[in-house]
MARGU-765981 format. One record per atom (N, C-alpha, C, O): residue number from 1; residue in three letters; chain; x negated, y negated, z. Coordinates in nm, 4 decimals, decimal comma. Each point is the difference from the previous one (the first is absolute). Example, Ala and Ser with C-alpha at 12.3 -4.5 7.8 and 13.67 -1.06 7.14 Angstrom:
BEGIN
<rec 1 "ALA" "A" <-1,3190 0,5690 0,7800>>
<rec 1 "ALA" "A" <0,0890 -0,1190 0,0000>>
<rec 1 "ALA" "A" <-0,0900 -0,1200 0,0000>>
<rec 1 "ALA" "A" <-0,1036 0,0019 0,0665>>
<rec 2 "SER" "A" <0,1386 -0,1069 -0,1385>>
<rec 2 "SER" "A" <-0,0820 -0,1190 0,0060>>
<rec 2 "SER" "A" <0,0770 -0,1090 0,0730>>
<rec 2 "SER" "A" <-0,0509 -0,1108 0,0169>>
This chain:
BEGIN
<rec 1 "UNK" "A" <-0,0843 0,1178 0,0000>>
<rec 1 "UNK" "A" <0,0843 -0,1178 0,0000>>
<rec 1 "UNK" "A" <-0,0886 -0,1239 0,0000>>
<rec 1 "UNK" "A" <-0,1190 -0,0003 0,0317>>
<rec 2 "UNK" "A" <0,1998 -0,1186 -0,0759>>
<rec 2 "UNK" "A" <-0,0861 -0,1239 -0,0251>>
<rec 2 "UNK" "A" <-0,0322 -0,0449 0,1303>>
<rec 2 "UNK" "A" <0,0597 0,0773 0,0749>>
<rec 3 "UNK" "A" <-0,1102 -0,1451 -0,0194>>
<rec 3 "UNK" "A" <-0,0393 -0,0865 0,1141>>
<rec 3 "UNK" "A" <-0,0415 -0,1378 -0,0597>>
<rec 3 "UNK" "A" <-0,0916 -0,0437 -0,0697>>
<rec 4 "UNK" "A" <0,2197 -0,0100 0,1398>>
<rec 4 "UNK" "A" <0,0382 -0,1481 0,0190>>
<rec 4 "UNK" "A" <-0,0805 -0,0974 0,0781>>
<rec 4 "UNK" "A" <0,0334 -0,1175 0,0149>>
<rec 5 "UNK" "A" <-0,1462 0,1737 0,0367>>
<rec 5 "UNK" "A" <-0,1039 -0,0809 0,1167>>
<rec 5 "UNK" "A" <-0,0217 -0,1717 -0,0915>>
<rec 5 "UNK" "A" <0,0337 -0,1102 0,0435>>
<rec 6 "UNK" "A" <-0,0862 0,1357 -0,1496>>
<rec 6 "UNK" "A" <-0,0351 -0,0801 -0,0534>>
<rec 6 "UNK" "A" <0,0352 -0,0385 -0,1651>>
<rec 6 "UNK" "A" <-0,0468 0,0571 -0,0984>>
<rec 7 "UNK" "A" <0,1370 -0,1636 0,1000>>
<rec 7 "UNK" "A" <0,0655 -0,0160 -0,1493>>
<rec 7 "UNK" "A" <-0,1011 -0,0037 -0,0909>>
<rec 7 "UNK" "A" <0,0100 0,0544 -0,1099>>
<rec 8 "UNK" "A" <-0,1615 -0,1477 0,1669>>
<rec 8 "UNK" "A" <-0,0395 -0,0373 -0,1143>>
<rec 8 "UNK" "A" <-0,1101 0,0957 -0,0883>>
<rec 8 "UNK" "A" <-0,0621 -0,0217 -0,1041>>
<rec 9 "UNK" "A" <0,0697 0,1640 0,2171>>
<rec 9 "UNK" "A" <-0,0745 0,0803 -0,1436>>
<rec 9 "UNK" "A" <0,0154 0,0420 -0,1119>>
<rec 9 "UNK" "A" <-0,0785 0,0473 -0,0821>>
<rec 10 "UNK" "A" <0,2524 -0,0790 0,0811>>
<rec 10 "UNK" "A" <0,0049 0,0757 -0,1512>>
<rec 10 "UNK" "A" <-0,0041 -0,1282 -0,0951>>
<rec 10 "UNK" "A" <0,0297 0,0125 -0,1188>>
<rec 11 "UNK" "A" <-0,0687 -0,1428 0,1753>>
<rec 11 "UNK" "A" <-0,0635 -0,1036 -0,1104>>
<rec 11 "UNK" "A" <-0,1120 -0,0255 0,0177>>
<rec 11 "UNK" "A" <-0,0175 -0,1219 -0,0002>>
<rec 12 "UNK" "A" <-0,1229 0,2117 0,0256>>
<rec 12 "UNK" "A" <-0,1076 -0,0319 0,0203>>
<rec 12 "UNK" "A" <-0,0662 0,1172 -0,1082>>
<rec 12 "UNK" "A" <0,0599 0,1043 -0,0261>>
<rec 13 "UNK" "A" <-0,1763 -0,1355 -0,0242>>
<rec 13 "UNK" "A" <-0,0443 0,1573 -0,0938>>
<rec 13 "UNK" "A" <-0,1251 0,0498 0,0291>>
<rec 13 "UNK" "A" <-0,0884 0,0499 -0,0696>>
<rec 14 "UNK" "A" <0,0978 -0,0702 0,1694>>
<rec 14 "UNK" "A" <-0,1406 -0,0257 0,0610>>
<rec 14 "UNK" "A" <-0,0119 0,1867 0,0553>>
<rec 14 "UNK" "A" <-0,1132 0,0481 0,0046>>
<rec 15 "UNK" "A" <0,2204 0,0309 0,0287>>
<rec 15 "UNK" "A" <0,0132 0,1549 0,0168>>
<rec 15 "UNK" "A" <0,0220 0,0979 -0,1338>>
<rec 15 "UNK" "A" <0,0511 -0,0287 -0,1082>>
<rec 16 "UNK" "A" <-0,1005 0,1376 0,1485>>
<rec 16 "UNK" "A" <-0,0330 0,0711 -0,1613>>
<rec 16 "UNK" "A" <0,1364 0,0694 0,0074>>
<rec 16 "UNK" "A" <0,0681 0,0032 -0,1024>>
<rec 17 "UNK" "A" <-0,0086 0,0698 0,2506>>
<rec 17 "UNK" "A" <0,1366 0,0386 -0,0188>>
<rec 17 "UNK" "A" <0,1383 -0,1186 -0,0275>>
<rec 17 "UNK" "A" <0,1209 0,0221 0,0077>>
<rec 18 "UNK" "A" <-0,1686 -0,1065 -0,0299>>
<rec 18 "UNK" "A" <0,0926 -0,1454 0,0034>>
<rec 18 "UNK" "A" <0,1310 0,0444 -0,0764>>
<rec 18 "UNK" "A" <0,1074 -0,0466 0,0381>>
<rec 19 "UNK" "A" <-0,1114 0,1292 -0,1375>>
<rec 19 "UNK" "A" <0,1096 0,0198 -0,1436>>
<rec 19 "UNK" "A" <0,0541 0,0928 0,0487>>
<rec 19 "UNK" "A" <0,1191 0,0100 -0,0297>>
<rec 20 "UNK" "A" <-0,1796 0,1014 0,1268>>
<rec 20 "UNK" "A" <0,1070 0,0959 0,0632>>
<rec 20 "UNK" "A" <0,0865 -0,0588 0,0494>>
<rec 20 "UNK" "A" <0,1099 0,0298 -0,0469>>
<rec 21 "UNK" "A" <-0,1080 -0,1521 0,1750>>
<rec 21 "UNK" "A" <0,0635 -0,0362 0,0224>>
<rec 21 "UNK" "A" <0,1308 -0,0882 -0,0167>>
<rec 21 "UNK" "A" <0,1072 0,0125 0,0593>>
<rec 22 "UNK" "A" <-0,1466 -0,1107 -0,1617>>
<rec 22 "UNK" "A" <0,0895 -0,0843 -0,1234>>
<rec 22 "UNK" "A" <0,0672 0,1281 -0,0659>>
<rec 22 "UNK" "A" <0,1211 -0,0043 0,0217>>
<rec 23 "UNK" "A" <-0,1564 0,1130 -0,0923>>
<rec 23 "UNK" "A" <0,0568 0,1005 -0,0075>>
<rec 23 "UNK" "A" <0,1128 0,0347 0,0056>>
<rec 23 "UNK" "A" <0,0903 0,0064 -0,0834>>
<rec 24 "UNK" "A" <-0,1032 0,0321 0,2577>>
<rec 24 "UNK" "A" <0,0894 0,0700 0,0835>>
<rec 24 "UNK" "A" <0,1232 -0,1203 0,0232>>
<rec 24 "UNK" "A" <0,1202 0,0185 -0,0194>>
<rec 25 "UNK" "A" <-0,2012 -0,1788 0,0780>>
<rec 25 "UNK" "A" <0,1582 -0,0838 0,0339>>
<rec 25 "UNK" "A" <0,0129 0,0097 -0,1654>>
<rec 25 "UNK" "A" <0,0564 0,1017 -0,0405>>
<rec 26 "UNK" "A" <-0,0838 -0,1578 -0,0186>>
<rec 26 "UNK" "A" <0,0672 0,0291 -0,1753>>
<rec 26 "UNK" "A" <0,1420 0,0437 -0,0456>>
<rec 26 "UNK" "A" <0,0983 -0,0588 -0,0451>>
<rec 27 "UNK" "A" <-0,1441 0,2454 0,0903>>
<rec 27 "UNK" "A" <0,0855 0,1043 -0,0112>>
<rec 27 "UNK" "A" <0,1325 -0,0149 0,0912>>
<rec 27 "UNK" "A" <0,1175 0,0249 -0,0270>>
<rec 28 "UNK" "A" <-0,1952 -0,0881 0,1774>>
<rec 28 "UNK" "A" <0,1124 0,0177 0,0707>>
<rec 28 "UNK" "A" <0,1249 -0,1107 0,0111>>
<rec 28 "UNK" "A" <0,1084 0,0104 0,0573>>
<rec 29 "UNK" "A" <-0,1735 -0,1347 -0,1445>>
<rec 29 "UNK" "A" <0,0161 -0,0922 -0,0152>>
<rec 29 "UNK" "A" <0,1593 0,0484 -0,1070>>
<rec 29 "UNK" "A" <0,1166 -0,0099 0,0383>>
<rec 30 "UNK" "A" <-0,1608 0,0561 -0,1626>>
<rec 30 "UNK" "A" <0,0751 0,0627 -0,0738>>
<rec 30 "UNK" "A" <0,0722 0,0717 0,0369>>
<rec 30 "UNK" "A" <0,1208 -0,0078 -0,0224>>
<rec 31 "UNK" "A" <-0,1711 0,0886 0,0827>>
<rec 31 "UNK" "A" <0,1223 0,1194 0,0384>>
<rec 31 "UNK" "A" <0,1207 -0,0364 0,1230>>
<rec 31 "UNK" "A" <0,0953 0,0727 0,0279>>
<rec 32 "UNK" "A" <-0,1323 -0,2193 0,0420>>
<rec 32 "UNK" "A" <0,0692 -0,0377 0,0567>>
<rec 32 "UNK" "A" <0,1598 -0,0776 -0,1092>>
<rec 32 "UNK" "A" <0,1212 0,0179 0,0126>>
<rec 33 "UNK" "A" <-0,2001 -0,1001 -0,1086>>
<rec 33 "UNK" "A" <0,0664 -0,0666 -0,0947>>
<rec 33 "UNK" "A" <0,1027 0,1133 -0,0449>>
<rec 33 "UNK" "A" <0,1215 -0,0167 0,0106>>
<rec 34 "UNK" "A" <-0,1822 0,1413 -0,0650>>
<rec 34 "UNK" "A" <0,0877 0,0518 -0,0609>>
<rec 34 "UNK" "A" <0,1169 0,0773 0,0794>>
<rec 34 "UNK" "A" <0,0994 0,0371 -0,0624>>
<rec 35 "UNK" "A" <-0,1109 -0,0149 0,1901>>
<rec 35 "UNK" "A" <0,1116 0,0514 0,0679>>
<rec 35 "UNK" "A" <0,0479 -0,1108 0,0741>>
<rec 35 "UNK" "A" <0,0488 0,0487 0,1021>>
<rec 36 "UNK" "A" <-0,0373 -0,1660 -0,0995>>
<rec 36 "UNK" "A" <0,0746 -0,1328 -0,0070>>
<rec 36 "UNK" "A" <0,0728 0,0184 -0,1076>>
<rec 36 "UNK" "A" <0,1152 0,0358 0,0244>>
<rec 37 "UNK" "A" <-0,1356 -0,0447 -0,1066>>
<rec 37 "UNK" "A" <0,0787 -0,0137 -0,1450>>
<rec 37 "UNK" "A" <0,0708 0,1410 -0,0520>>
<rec 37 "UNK" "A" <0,0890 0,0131 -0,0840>>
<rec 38 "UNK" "A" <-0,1599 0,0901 0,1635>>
<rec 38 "UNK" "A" <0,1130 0,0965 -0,0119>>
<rec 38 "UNK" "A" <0,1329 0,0613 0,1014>>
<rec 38 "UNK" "A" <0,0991 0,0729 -0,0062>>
<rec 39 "UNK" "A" <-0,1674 -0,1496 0,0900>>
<rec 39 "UNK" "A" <0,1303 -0,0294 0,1319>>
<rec 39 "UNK" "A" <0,1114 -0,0733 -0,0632>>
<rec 39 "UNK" "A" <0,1133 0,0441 -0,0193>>
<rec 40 "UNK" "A" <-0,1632 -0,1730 -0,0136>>
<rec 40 "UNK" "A" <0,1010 -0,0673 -0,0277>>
<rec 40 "UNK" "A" <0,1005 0,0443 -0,1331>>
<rec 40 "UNK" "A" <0,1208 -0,0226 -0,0059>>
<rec 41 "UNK" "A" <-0,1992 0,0883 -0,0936>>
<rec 41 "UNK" "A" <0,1213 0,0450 -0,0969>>
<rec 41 "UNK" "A" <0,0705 0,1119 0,0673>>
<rec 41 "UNK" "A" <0,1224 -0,0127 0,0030>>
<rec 42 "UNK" "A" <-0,1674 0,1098 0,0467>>
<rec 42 "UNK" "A" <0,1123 0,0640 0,0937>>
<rec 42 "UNK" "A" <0,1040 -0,0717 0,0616>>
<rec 42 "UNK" "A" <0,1174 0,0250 -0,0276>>
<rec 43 "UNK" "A" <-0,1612 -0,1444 0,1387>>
<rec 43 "UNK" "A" <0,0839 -0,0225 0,0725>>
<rec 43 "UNK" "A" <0,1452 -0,0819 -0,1270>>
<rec 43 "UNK" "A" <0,1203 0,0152 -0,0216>>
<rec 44 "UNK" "A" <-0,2365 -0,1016 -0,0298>>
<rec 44 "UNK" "A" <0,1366 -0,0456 -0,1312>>
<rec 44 "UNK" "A" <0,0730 0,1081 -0,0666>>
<rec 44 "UNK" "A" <0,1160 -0,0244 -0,0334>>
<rec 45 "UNK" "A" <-0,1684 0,1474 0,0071>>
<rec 45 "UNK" "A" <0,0896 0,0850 -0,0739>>
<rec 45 "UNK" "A" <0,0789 0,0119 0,1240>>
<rec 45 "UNK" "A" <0,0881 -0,0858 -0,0057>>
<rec 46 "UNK" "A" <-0,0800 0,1517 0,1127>>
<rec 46 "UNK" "A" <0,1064 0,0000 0,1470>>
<rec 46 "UNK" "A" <0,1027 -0,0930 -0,0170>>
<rec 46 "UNK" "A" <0,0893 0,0328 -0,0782>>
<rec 47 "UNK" "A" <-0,0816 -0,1384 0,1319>>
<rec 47 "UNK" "A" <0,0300 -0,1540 -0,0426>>
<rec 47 "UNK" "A" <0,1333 0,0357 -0,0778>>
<rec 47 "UNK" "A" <0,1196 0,0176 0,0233>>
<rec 48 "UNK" "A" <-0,2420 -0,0169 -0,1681>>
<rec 48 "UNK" "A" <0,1253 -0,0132 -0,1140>>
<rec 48 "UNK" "A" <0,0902 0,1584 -0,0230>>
<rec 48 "UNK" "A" <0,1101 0,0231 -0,0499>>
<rec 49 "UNK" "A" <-0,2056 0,0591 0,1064>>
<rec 49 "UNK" "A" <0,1476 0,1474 0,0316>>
<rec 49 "UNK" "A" <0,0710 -0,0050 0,1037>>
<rec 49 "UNK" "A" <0,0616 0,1042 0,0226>>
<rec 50 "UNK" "A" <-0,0487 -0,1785 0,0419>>
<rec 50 "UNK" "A" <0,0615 -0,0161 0,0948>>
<rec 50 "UNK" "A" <0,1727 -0,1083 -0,0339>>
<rec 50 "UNK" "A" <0,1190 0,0247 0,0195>>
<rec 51 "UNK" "A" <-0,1724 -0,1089 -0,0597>>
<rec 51 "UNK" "A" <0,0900 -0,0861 -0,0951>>
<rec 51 "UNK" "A" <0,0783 0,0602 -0,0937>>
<rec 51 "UNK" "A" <0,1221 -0,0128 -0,0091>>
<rec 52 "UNK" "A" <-0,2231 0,1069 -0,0903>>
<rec 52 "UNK" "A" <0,1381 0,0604 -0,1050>>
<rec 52 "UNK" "A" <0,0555 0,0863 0,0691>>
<rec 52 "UNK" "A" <0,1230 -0,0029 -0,0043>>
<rec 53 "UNK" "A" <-0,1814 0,0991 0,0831>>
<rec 53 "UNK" "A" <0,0939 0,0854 0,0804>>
<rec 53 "UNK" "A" <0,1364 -0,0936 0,0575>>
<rec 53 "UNK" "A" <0,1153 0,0333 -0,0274>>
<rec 54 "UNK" "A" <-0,1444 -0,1401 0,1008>>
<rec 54 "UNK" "A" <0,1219 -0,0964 0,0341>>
<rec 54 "UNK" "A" <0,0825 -0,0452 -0,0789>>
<rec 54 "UNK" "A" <0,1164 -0,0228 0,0329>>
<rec 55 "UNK" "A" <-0,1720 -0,0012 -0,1710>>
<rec 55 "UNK" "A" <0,1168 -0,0442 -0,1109>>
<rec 55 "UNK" "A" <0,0591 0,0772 -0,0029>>
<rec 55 "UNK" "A" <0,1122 -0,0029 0,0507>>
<rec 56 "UNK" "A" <-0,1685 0,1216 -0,1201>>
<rec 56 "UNK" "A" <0,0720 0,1725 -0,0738>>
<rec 56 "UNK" "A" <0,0926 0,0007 0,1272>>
<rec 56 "UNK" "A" <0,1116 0,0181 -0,0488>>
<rec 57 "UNK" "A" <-0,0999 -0,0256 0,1545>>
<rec 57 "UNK" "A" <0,0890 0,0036 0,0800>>
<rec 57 "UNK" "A" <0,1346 -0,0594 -0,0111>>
<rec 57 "UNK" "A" <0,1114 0,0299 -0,0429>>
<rec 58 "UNK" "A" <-0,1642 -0,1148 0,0933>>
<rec 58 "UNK" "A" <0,0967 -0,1210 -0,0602>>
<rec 58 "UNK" "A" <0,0888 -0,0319 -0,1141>>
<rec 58 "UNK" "A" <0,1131 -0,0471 -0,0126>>
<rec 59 "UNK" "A" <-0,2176 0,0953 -0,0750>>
<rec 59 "UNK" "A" <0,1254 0,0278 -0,1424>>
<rec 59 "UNK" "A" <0,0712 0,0654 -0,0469>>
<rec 59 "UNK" "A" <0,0701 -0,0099 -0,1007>>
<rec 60 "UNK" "A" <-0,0910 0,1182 0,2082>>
<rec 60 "UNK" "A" <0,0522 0,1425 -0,0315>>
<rec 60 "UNK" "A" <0,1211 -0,0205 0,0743>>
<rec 60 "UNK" "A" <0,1102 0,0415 -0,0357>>
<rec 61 "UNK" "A" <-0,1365 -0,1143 0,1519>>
<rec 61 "UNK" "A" <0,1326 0,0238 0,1026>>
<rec 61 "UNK" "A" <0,0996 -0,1326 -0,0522>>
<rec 61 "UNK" "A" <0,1206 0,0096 -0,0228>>
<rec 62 "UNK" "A" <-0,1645 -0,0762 0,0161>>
<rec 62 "UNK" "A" <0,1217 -0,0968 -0,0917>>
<rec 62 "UNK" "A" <0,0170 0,0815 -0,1132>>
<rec 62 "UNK" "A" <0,0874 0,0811 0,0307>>
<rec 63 "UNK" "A" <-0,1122 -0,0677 -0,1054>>
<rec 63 "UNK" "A" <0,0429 0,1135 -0,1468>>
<rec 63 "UNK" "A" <0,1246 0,1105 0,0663>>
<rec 63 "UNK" "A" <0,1011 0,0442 -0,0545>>
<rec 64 "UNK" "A" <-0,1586 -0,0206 0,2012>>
<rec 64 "UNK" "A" <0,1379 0,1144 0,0165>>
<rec 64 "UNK" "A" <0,0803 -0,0850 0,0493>>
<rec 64 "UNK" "A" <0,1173 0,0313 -0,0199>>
<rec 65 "UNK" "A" <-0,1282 -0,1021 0,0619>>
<rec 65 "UNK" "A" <0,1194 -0,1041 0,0539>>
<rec 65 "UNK" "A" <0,0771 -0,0606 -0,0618>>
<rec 65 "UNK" "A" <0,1136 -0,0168 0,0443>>
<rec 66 "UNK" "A" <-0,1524 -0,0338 -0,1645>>
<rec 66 "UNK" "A" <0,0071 -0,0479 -0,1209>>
<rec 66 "UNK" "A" <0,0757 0,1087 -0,1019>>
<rec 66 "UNK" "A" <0,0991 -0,0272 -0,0677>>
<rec 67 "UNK" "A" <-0,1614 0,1453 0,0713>>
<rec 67 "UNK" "A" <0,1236 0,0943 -0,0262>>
<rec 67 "UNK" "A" <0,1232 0,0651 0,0419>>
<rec 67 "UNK" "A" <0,0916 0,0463 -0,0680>>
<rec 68 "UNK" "A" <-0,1158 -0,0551 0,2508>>
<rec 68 "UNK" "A" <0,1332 0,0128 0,0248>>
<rec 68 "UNK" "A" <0,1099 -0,0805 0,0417>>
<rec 68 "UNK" "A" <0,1054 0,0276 0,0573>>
<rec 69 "UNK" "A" <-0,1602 -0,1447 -0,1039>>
<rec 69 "UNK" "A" <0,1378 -0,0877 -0,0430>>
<rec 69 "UNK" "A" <0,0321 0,0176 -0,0932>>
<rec 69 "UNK" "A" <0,1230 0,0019 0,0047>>
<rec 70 "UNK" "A" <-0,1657 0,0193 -0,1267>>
<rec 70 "UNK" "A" <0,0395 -0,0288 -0,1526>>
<rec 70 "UNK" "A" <0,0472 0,1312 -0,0052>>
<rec 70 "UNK" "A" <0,0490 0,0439 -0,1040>>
């Protein structure tokens, strides 16, 4: 794991392992981004199934209501 002691080594080049480290936050950097952004289209797909499930409801039950008057 990274160790946070000190921000400013991974802007110094003065260490030969320096790029392992830029590397690693890099990756994790990314891989954070991308399950942000894949949370959130889940949660929006939820959201919006949740909603048509509520319409389809809704239209269905006025439609019978709607038929048994007529």
């Amino acid at each position: 794991m990274i160790k946070w002691n000190n921000i400013e080594m991974f802007f110094q080049s003065q260490k030969q392992d320096l790029w392992k480290s830029k590397l690693k936050a890099g990756a994790i950097f990314i891989l954070i981004g991308y399950l942000i952004f894949i949370l959130k289209e889940l949660i929006i797909g939820l959201i919006s199934l949740i909603f048509i499930t509520i319409g389809s409801y809704l239209l269905t039950s006025a439609f019978l209501i709607w038929k048994e008057r007529n």
